[in-house]
C-alpha positions as a Python dict, from the first residue, in 0.01 Angstrom:
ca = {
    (1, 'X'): (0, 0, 0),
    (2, 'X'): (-80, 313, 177),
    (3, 'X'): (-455, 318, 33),
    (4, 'X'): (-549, -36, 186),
    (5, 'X'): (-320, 67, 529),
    (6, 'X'): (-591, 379, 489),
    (7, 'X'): (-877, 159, 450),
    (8, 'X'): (-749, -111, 721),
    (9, 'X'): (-645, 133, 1046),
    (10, 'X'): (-789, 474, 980),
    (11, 'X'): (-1047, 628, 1173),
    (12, 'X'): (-1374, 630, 946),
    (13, 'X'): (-1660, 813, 1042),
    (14, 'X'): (-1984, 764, 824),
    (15, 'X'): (-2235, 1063, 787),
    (16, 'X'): (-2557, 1008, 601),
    (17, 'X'): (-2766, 1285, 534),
    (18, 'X'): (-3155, 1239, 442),
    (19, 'X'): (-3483, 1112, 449),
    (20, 'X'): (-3360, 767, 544),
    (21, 'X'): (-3428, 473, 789),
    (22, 'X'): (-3084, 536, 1047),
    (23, 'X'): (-3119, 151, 1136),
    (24, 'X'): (-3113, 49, 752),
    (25, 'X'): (-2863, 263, 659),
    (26, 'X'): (-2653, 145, 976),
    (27, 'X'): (-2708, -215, 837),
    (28, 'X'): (-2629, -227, 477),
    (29, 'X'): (-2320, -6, 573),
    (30, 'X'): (-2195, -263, 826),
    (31, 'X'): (-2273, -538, 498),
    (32, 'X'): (-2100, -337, 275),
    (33, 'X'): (-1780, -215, 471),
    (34, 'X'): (-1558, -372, 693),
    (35, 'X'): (-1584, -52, 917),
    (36, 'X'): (-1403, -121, 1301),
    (37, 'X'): (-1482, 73, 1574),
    (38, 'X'): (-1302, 332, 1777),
    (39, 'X'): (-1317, 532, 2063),
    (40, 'X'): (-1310, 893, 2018),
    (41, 'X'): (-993, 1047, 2142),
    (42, 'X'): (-993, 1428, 2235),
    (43, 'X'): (-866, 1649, 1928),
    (44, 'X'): (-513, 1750, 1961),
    (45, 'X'): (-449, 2103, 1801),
    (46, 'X'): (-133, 2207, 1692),
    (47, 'X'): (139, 2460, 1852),
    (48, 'X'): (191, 2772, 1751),
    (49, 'X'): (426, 2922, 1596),
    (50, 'X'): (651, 3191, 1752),
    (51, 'X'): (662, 3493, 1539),
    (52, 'X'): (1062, 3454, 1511),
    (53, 'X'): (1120, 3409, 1132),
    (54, 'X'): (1130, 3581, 820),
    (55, 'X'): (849, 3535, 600),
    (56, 'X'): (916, 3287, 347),
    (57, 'X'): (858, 3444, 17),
    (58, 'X'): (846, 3196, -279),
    (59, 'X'): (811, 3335, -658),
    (60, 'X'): (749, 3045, -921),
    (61, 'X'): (745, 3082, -1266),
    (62, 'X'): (552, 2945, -1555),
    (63, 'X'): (359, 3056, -1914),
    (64, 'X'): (52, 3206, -1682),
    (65, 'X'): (-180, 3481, -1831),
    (66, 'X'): (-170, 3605, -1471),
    (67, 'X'): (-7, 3592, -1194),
    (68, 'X'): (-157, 3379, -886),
    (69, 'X'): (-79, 3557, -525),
    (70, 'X'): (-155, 3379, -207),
    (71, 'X'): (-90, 3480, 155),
    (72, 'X'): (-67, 3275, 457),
    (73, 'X'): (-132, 3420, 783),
    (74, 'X'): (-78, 3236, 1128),
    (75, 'X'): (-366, 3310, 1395),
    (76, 'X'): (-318, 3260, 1782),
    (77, 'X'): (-631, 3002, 1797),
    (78, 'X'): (-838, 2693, 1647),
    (79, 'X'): (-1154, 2567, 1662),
    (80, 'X'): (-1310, 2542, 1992),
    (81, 'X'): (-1039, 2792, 2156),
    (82, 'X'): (-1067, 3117, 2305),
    (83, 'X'): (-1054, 3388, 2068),
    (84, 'X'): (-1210, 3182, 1787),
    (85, 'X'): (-1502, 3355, 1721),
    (86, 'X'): (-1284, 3688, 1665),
    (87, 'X'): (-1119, 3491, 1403),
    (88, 'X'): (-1367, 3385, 1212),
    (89, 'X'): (-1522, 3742, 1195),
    (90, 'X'): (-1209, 3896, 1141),
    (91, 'X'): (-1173, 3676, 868),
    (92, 'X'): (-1529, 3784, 706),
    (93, 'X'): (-1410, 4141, 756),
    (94, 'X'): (-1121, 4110, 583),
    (95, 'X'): (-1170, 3885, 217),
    (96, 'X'): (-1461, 3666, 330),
    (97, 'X'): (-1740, 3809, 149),
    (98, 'X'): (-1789, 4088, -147),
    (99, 'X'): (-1862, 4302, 166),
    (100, 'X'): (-1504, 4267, 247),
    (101, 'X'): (-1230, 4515, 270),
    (102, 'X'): (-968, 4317, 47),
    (103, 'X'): (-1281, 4265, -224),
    (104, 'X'): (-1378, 4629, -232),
    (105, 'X'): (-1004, 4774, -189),
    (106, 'X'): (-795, 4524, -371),
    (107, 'X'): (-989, 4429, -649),
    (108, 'X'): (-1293, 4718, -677),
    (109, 'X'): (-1114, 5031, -625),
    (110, 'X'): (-772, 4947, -717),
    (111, 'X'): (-798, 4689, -971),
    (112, 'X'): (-493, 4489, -889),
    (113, 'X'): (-674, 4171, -833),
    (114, 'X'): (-915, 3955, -1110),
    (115, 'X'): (-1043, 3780, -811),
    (116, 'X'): (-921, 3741, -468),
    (117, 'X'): (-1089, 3611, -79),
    (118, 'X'): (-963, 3486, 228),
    (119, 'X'): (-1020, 3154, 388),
    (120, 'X'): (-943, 2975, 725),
    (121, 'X'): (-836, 2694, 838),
    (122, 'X'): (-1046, 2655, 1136),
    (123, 'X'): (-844, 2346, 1295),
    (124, 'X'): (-498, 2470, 1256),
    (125, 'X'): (-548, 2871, 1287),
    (126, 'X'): (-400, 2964, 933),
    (127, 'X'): (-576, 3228, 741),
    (128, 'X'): (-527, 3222, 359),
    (129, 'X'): (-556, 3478, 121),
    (130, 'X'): (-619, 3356, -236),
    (131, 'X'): (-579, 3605, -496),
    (132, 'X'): (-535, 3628, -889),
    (133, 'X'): (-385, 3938, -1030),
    (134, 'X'): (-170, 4093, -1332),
    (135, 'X'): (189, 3992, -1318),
    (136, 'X'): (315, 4318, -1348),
    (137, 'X'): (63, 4394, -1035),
    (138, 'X'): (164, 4135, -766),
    (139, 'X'): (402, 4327, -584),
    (140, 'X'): (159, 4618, -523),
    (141, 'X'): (-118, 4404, -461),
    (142, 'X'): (54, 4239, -206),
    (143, 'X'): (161, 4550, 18),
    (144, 'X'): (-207, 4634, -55),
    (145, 'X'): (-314, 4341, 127),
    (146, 'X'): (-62, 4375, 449),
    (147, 'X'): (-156, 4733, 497),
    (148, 'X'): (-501, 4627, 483),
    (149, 'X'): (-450, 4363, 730),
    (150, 'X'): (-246, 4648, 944),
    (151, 'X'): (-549, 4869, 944),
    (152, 'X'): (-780, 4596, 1094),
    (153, 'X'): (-547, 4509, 1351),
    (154, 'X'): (-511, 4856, 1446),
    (155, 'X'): (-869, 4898, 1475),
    (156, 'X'): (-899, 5117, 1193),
    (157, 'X'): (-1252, 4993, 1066),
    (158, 'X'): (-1634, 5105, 1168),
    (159, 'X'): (-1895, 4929, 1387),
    (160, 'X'): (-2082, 4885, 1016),
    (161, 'X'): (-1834, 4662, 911),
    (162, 'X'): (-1793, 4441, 1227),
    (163, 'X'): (-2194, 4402, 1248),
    (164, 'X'): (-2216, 4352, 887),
    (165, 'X'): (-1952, 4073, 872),
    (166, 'X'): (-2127, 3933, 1194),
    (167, 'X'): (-2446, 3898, 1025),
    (168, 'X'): (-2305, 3765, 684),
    (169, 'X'): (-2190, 3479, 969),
    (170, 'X'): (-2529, 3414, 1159),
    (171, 'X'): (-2669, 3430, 793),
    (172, 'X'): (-2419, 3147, 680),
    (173, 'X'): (-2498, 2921, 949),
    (174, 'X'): (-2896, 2963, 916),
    (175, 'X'): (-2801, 2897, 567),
    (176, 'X'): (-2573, 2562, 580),
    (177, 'X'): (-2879, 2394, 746),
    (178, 'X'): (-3004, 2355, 435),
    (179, 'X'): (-2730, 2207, 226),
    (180, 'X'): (-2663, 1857, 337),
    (181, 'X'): (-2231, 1920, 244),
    (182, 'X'): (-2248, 2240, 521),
    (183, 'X'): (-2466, 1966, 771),
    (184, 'X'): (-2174, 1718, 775),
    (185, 'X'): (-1961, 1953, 790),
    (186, 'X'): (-2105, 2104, 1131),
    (187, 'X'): (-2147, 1767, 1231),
    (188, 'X'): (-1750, 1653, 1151),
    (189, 'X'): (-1603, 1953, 1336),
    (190, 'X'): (-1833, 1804, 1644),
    (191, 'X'): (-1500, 1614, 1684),
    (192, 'X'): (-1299, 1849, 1760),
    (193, 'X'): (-1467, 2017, 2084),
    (194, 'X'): (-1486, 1853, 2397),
    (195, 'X'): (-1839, 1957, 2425),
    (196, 'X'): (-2048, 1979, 2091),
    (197, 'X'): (-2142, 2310, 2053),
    (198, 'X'): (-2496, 2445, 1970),
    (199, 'X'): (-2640, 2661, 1679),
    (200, 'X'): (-2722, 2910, 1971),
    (201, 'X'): (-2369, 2885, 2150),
    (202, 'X'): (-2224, 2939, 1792),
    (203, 'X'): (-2460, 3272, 1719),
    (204, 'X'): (-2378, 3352, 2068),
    (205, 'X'): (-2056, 3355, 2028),
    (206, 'X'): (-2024, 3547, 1709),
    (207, 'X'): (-2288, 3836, 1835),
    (208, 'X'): (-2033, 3886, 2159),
    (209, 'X'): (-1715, 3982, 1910),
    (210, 'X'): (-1601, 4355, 2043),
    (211, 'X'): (-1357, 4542, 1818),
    (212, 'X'): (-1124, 4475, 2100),
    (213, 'X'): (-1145, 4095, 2054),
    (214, 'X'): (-1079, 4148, 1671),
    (215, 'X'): (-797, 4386, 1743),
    (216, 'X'): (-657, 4094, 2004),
    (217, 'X'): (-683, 3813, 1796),
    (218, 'X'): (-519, 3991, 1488),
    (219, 'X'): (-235, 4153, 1695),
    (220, 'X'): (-76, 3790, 1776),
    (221, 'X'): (-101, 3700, 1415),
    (222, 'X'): (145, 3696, 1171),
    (223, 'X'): (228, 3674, 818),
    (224, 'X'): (418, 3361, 750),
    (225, 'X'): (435, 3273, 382),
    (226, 'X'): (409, 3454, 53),
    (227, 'X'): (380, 3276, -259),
    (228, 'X'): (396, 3346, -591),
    (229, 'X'): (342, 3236, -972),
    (230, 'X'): (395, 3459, -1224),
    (231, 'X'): (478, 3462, -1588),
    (232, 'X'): (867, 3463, -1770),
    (233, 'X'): (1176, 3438, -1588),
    (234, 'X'): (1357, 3096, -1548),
    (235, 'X'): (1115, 2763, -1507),
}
């Protein structure tokens, strides 16, 4: 079965989070669970993707009250690569936070979108935009979105908004030292750098970001997938 192949030959890594004794907990984990152990091999990130293809543009169809609209967006970089940092503010710039342009434009001004926020996917460089809107809306909201993303990556966007999104950021990371789920989680991605990076390096990093490394980052990206589920038409 694939669950006990899982349990047999994965890699398992154990975070505990706490108060607690670290040789205790060690202990009754090594009673409990027949955990082996490995050697850490360096992360391998993926290749990119050459911008060569059309955009795959999927519409579903289903008895929805409204439609669901999601984006995915292929970035030049991953965790612990050059240009990172860029992405990650570029993505608070652009549907991270209420602040954003996509939440003020898309949904506040325009209202084409109930809700709708972008996302990353820090280990494979794909930026997701997650979006619910009216069905008779999508197809507007959607060009809304690309010409959104167009303005950004044509610099089109004040030093406000980059040192606002920056400091939503630093603000995050100050903040995920108190929830024990955000802890593991800086902890987990130690994995994937060759060198663990520090709270300071991190800050660092982010507080550097020009509106020429934003403008960089989000000129090798592309759009790669469009999907849609909206209501009527054939199931």
């Amino acid at each position: 079965h694939t669950y006990q192949s899982m349990i047999n030959n994965d890699q398992c890594s154990v975070y505990v989070v706490g108060n607690v004794e670290p040789e205790s907990v060690e202990k009754q984990i090594r009673e409990k669970f027949a955990l082996k152990p490995f050697d850490k091999h360096q992360f391998q990130h993926s290749t990119h993707h050459l911008h060569d293809e059309e955009v795959d543009y999927i519409v579903e169809y289903d008895d929805v009250d409204q439609a669901k609209l999601n984006m995915g967006y292929r970035f030049p970089t991953q965790y612990g690569q050059s240009g990172y940092a860029a992405f990650v503010v570029f993505n608070m710039m652009f549907g991270g936070d209420p602040s954003s342009v996509l939440f003020n434009e898309v949904r506040e001004k325009q209202s084409l979108a109930y809700s709708i926020h972008s996302q990353i996917d820090g280990k494979n460089g794909y930026l997701f935009v997650l979006s619910g809107v009216s069905s008779d809306k999508y197809e507007t909201a959607k060009d809304t979105i690309i010409s959104e993303f167009e303005k950004i990556k044509a610099g089109d966007f004040t030093e406000e908004k980059l040192e606002l999104a920056k400091k939503v950021i630093i603000s995050h990371r100050y903040e995920s030292e108190d929830r024990p789920k955000s802890i593991i989680e800086i902890m987990h991605n130690q994995i994937l750098l060759e060198q663990p990076q520090s709270k300071e390096t991190f800050i660092n990093d982010i507080q550097k970001v020009s509106r020429e490394d934003i403008v960089s980052v989000a000129e090798k990206a592309f759009l790669d997938t469009i999907y849609v589920l909206t209501k009527g038409g054939d199931k």
